[in-house]
N, C-alpha and C positions, 0 to 999 in steps of 0.2 A: 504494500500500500504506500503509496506517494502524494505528497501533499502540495499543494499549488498557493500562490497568492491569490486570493479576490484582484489584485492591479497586473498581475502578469509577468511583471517585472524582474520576480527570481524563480531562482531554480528549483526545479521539484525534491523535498526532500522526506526522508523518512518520520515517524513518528517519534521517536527518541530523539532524532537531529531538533526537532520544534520544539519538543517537552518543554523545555527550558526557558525558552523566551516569547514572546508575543508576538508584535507587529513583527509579520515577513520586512527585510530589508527595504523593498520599496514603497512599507507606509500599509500594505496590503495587509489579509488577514486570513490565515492558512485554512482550509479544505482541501478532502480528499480527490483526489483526480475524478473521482465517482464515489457514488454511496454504495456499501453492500447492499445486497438485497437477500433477504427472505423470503423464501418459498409458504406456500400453504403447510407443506411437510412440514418446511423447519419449523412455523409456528407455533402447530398442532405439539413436534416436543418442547418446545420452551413453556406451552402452557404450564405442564407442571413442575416446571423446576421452582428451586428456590431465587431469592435474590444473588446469591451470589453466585450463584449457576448462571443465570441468565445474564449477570453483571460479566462474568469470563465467558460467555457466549455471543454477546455482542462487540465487548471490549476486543477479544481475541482479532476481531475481525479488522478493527482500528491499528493494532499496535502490533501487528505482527512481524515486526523485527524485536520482540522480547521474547526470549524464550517461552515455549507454553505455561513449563513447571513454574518459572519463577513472576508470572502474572498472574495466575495463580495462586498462588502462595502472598502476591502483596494485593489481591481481592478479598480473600480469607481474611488478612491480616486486617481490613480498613470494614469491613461490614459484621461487625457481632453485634450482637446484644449488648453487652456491656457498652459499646461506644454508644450505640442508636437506643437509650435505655429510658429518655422524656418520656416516652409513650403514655398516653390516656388513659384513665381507668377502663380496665378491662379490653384493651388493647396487646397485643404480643410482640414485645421486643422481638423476637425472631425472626419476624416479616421484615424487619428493619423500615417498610414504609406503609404501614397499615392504612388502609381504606378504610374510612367511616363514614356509614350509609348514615343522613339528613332526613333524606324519606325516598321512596320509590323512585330509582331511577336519577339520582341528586347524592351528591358524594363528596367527600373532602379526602385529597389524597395526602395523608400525612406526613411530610418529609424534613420536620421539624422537629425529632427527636435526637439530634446531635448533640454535641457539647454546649455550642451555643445557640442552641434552642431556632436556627435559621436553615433553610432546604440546602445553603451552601455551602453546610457541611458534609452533605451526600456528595459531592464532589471533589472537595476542599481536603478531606482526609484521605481520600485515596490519589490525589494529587503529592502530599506532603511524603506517603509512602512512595511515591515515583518515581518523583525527585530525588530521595533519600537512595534510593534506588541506583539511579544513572549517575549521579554524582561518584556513588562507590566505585560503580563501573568502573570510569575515568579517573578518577581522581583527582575532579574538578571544585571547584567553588563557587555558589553562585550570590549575588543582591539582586531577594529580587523587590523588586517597586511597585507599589501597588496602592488604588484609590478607592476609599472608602465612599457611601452614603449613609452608612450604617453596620452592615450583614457582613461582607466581604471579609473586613480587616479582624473583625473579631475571627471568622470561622478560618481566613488565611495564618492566623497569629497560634491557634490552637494547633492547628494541622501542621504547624513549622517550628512551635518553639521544640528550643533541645536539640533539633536534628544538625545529622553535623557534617560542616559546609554548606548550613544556609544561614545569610540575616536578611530579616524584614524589613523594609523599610515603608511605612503604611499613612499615606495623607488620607489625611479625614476631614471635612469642614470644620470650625473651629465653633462648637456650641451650634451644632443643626442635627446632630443627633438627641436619639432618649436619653436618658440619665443612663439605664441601665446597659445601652449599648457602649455609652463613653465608659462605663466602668471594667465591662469589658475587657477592652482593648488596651486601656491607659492602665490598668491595676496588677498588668503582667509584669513581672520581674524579670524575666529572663535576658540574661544578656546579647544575647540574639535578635531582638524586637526592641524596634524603633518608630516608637508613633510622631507622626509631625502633624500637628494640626495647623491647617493652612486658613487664613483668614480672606475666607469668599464662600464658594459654595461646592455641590460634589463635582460641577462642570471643569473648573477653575483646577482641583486637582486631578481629575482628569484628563485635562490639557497640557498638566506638567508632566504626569506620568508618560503621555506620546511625543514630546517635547524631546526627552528625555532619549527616552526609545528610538529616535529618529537620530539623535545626535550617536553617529555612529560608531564614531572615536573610542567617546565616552563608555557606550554600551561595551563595547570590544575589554576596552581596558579595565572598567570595575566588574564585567562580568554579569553585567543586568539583566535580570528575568523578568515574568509576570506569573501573578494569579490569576487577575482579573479575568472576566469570564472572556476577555481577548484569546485569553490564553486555551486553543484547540480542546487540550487533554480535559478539563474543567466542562466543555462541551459537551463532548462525547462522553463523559461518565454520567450525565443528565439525562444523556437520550433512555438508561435504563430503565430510572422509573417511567417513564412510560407503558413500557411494554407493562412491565411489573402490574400499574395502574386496571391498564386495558385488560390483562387476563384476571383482574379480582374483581370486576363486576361486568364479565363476561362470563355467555358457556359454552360460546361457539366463536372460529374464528369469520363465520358466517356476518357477525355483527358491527356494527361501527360506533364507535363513542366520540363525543365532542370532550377535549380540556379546554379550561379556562383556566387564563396564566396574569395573576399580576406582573404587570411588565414595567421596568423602565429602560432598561440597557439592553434588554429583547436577548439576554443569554440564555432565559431559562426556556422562553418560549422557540427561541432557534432550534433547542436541541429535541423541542415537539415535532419542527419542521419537519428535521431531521431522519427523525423516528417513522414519520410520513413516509419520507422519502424512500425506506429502508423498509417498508411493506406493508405498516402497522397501519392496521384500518381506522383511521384518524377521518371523522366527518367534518368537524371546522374547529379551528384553534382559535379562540377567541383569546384576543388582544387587551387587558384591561390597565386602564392607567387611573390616575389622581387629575389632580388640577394638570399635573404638568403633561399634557396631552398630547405631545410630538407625533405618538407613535399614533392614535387615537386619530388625528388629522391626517396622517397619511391616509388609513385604511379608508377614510372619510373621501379623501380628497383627492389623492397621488400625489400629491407634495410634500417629503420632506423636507420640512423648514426647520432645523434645528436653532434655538433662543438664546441669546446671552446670560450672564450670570444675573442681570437684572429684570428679567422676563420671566425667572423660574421661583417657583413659588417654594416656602418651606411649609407642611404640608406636614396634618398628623398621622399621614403613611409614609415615612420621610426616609424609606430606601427607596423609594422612585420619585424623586425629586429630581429627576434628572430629564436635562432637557438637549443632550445629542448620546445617541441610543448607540454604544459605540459597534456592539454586533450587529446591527440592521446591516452591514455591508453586506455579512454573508448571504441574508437573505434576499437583498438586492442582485448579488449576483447569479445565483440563480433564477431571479428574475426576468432580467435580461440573457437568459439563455446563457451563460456564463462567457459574456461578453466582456473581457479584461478591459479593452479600450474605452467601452462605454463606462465601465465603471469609473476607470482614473477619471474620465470628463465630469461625471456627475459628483465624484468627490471633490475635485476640482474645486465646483464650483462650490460643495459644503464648507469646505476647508478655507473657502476667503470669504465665508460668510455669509453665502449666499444660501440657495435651497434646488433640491434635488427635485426634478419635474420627472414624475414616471409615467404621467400622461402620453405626453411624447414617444412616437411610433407604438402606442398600443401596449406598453410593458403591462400597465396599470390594470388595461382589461386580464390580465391573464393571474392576477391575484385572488379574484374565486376558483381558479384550478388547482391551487395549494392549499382554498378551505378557510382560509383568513376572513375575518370580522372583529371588532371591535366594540370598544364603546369607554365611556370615562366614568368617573366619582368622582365627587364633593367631598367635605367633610360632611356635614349632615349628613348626607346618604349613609356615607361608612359607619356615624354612630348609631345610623339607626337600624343597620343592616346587621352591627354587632347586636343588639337588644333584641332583634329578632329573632334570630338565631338562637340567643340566647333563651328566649320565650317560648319558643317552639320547640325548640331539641334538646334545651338543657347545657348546649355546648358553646361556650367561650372562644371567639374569634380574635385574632388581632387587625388590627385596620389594615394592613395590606391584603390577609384575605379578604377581610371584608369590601371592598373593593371587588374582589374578585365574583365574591358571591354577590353583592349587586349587580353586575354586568353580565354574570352567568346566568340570571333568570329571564332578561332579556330574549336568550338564545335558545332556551329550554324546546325539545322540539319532541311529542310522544313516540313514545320508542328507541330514544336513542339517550343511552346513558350521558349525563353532564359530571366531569371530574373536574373539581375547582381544585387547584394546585394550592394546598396551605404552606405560607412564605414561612410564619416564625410562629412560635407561640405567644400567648397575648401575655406574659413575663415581661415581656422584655418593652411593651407597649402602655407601660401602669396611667398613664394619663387619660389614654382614647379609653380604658377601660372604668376608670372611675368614671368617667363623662358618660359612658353610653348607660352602666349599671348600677352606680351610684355606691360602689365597691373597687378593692383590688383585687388584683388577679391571684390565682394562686403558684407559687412559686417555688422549684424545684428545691430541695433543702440543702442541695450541697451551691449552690446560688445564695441562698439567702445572705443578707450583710453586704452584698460584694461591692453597694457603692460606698462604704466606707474604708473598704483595704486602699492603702497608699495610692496614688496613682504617679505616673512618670510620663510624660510627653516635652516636646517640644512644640511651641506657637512661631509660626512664618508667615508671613507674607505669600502672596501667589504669585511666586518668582522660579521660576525653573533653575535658574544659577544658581540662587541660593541653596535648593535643595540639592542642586549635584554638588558643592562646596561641601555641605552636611555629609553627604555618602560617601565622598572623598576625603572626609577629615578621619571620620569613624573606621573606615574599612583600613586607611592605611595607619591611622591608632592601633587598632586590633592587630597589624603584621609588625608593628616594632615592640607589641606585648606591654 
């Protein structure tokens, strides 16, 4: 398997050569020359496997320049119970992403029982085992950089601290997160992880982490990676729950389910594409956003118009506060037929500011052939959508599902199951939860206290020099001991 840029511009390379780093050389964004596919046959045995069967069943297919045994062996290693152990009452760690039926045909797919209570750690841990991994291979070192709204940098910081030959280096907006996610992230000791909280928003570190990325010098000589869901591996390890999803409220591979994906950076929802692409009887991927509605206007309109740091709102689902969605390329590129050219032009025009027109020669009509639909939230909506839920089922949302589940009743269609993607548990969201139920949430007990342990960050400006200066001070500290 070989992997290409979305811009064209570099060479096709293996899965362990990308592991590592992010943006391809020329700004682009790695995919596989083709997507596997799945037969009916192969379906029908994946139905009954476990997660982690199915996790080295589809994986295998991605990374097949790692040996079998030892993928294998770091799948095992990254999906137990004990790691995925949040789970619900009366829910089974073993499933690692439990299904919880709402009522007939309405579903919450649970992917929220990691360390830090967010879906990106079903990625983010078997990411941090990969790493760990190829690093030993070679005997390499890497920094890698990486941009917070919330989710990311905590579940990046968990899956990396300790491992050896890596440090984090993790921007976050400076007070636009929860409490509980700033405690998180900032309250880790390890000498390995380095929070910078950057004074603007998640766009703003965002732009420093590509900034960064792009200066190629730099990246060569400190040896800079990604997490970020830029980062391929972090993709492809998303596309599992899906399947996982589709065969727990299936009985046949006869039938088709719609998910719904709170979305802002479109990583999670890419790897639905994905999953699409790759066999899985997927009837429409519904796209749901907050105020910051980029993605929500496209499926609307065909125009990517990605928003300044002053157009984007802070929002009390504030991991999709984000207003240029950095994986929409991939799904653009297949768009457009995986037209390289066309792509550098319409990023072109993203990247100076402007906005990507998919209207133009017809791309846009062909967005109901991949199933896409949309739609946005308010705050009201999401408190009231929390209260409902809660009133009906007894079960506790966080605003970003709830989002979710607003926009999934929308799409609701008889006979075809609806799987709303649960982001985080509502822990980590104690604000919208008092608001909506006039209570807190309840809270995992080895969590509890956490915003009181020490916390350690650094505060910056939104200056890309300055932060390579920082990674530059730090990494060549650490080699004179």
């Amino acid at each position: 398997m070989k992997y290409v840029s979305t811009r064209g511009s570099s060479p096709p390379q293996t899965f362990s050569e990308i592991l590592l780093g992010g943006l391809a050389p020329d700004g682009g964004l790695y995919l596989p020359e083709s997507y596997p596919k799945f037969t009916e046959t192969d379906l029908a045995a994946m139905r009954g496997m476990n997660y982690r069967e199915l996790a080295f069943t589809i994986l295998s297919r991605f990374a097949d320049d790692i040996p079998a045994a030892d993928l294998r062996r770091l799948i095992d290693q990254t999906y137990t119970a004990e790691i995925y152990r949040h789970v619900r009452a009366g829910q089974n760690p073993q499933d690692i992403t439990p299904t919880l039926m709402l009522e007939d045909g309405f579903y919450l797919l649970s992917l929220s029982n990691g360390p830090t209570l967010a879906f990106k750690d079903m990625a983010m841990q078997l990411l941090g085992n990969l790493f760990e991994y190829v690093l030993a291979k070679t005997g390499r070192e890497i920094n890698i950089l990486g941009a917070t709204s919330g989710d990311t940098g905590s579940s990046a910081e968990y899956a990396m601290r300790g491992k050896k030959g890596i440090r984090v280096f993790m921007l976050s907006p400076h007070q636009r997160m929860s409490r509980f996610q700033t405690a998180q992230m900032y309250s880790l000791q390890d000498p390995n992880i380095f929070n910078i909280a950057i004074r603007g928003v998640f766009d703003d570190c965002q732009d420093i982490v590509k900034a960064v990325s792009n200066d190629a010098a730099f990246k060569q000589q400190y040896k800079i990676g990604a997490v970020n869901s830029i980062n391929w591996a972090r993709v492809a390890a998303q596309v599992v729950y899906y399947f996982k999803g589709y065969f727990a409220v299936t009985r046949s591979n006869d039938e088709q389910v719609s998910f719904t994906v709170p979305s802002g950076n479109f990583g999670n929802v890419c790897a639905g594409h994905i999953a699409r692409m790759m066999g899985l009887p997927v009837h429409k991927l519904v796209v749901a956003t907050n105020e910051n509605d980029v993605l929500d206007e496209f499926f609307r309109t065909g125009v990517y118009r990605p928003r300044d740091a002053a157009h984007t709102y802070h929002t009390s689902s504030p991991s999709m506060d984000i207003s240029k969605a950095s994986n929409f390329e991939r799904f653009v590129f297949d768009l457009v037929g995986r037209d390289a050219a066309k792509v550098r032009a319409l990023w072109g025009q993203v990247d100076r500011g402007g906005a990507a027109d998919l209207k133009v020669d017809g791309y846009f009509d062909r967005v109901q052939d991949y199933g896409f639909v949309s739609g946005s939230s308010c705050h009201a909506m999401r408190i009231q959508t929390i209260r409902n839920v809660y009133e009906h089922y007894g079960v506790v949302i966080d605003p970003h599902t709830a989002d979710g589940v607003t926009v999934a009743l929308r799409y609701r269609e008889h006979g075809i199951p609806m799987v709303v993607l649960e982001t985080a548990l509502p822990a980590k969201f104690e604000d919208a939860i008092q608001e909506a139920l006039g209570r807190m949430p309840e809270r995992p007990v080895d969590l509890v206290g956490l915003e009181d342990l020490p916390q350690r960050f650094e505060v910056m400006e939104a200056d890309a020099a300055a932060v390579k200066r920082f990674i530059a001070e730090h990494v060549c500290q650490e080699a004179r001991g």
